[in-house]
C-alpha positions in Angstrom: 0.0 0.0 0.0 0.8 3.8 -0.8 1.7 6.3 1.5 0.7 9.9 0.6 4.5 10.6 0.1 4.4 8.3 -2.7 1.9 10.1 -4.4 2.7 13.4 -4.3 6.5 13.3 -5.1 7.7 17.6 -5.5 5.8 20.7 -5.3 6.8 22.7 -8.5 8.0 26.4 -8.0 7.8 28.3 -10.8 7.0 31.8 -11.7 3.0 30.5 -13.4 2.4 28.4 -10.3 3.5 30.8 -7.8 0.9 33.7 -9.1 -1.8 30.9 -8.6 -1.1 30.3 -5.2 -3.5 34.0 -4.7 -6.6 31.4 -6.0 -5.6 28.5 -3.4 -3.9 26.5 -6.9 -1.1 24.6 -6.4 1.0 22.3 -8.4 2.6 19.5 -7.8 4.8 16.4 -9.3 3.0 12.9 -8.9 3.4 9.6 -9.4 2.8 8.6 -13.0 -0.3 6.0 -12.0 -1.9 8.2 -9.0 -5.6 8.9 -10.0 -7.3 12.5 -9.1 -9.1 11.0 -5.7 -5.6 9.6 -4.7 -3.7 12.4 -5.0 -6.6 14.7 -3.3 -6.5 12.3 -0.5 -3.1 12.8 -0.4 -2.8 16.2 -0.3 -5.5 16.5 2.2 -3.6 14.2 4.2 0.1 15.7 4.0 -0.7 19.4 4.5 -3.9 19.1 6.4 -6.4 21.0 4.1 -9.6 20.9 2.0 -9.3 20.4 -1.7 -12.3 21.5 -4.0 -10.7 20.2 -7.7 -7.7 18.1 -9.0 -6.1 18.5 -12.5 -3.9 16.4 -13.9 -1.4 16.4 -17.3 0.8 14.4 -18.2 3.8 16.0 -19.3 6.0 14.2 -22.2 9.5 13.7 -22.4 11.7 16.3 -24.3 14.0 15.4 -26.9 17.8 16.2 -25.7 20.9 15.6 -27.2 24.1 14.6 -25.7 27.1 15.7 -28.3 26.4 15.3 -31.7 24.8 12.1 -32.6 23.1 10.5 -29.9 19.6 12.2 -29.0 17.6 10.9 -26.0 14.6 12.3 -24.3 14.2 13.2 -20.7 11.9 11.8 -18.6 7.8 11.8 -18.8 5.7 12.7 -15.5 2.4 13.7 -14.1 2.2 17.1 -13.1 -1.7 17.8 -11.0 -2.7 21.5 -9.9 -4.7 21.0 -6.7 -7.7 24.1 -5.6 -8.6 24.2 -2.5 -11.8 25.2 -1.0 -12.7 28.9 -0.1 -12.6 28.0 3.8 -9.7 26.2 3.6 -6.1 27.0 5.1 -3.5 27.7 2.5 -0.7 25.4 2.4 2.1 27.4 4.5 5.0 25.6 2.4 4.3 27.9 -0.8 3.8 31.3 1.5 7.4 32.0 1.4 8.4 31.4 -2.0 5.8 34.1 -3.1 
């Protein structure tokens, strides 16, 4: 059986995901297989909070070449943006990044 830290793997900080964070969005690297109730479970779990919506996407390797001749791609992963609820707490790892 799962744990909730096998589900949700990073939080991703970039400058997009860091202007949603004034809508309670957050975004987060999961595990390839995790479905959208899993990884709300999980979030609810970890951080201790209400979440309204999951999105998920998966996001496709790029192409990346090593020298001239040999081109490989980079990983593929699941990327899900997580709202929470109007009532809800915000999650107090992505207050200071803002």
């Amino acid at each position: 059986m799962r744990t909730a830290y096998d589900v949700i793997l990073r939080p991703i900080i970039t400058e997009q995901s860091m202007e949603q964070t004034d809508l309670k969005k957050y975004s987060f690297q999961v595990a390839v297989d995790a479905g959208k109730i899993e990884i709300k479970k999980a979030v609810e779990e970890i951080f201790g909070v209400k979440v309204m919506k999951v999105t998920t996407e998966n996001m496709q390797g790029k192409k990346k070449r090593t020298g001239a001749y040999p081109v490989g791609t980079t990983a593929k992963w699941k990327k899900a943006t997580v709202r929470l609820t109007p009532d809800s707490k915000s999650i107090e790892f992505f207050e200071g990044m803002v």
